[in-house]
N, C-alpha and C positions, 0 to 999 in steps of 0.2 A: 455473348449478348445476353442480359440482363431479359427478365420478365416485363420489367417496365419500359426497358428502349424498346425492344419488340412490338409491344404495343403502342409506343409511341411512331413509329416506324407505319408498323401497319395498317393503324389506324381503329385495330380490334382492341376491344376494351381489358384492361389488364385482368379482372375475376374471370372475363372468359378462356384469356389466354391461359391462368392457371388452372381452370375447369378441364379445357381440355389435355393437358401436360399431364394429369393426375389420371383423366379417364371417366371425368363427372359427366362429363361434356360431348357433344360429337359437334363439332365444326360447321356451319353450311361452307358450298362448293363453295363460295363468295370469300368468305372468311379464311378460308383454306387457302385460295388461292393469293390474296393479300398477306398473308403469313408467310407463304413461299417465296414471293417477291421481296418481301423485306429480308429473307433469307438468302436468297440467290438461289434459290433450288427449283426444280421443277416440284408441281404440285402431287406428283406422283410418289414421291420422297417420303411424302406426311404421310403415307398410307400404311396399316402395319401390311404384315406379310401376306395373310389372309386376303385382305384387298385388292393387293398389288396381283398374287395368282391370278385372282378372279378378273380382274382389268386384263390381264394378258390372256385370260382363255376367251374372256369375249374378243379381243381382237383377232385373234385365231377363228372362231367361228364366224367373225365378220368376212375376214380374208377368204375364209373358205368358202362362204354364200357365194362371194363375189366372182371366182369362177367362172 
C-alpha cells in the first residue's frame, strides 16, 4: 500500500502519514488507530518495541492490583 492510498483509506493526511513513517511526527491515539484499520492490524502493531514493553508491563501491574 501506497503513502497516498493509505491516506486515502484512513482518512489521515498524506504530509502526516509521511511525517510519521520518517519519525518527524508522533501520531495522536485517533490517527493511529485509523492507520491500523486501514491496515488490518491492531493498533498495537504501530507501536516500536519500546512501547509495546511498556503496554505489556502496565497490563501486568494492572492484572496484579487486581488480585
Amino acid at each position: 500500500m501506497t503513502r497516498g492510498q493509505l491516506a486515502t483509506i484512513s482518512g489521515v493526511p498524506y504530509p502526516s502519514i509521511a511525517a510519521y513513517e520518517v519519525g518527524r511526527r508522533i501520531p495522536s491515539i485517533s490517527a493511529g488507530v485509523r492507520i491500523a484499520d486501514a491496515l488490518g492490524v491492531h493498533p498495537r502493531l504501530l507501536l516500536n518495541e519500546e512501547q509495546r514493553t511498556e503496554s505489556k508491563d502496565e497490563q501486568a501491574e494492572e492484572s496484579y492490583a487486581n488480585l
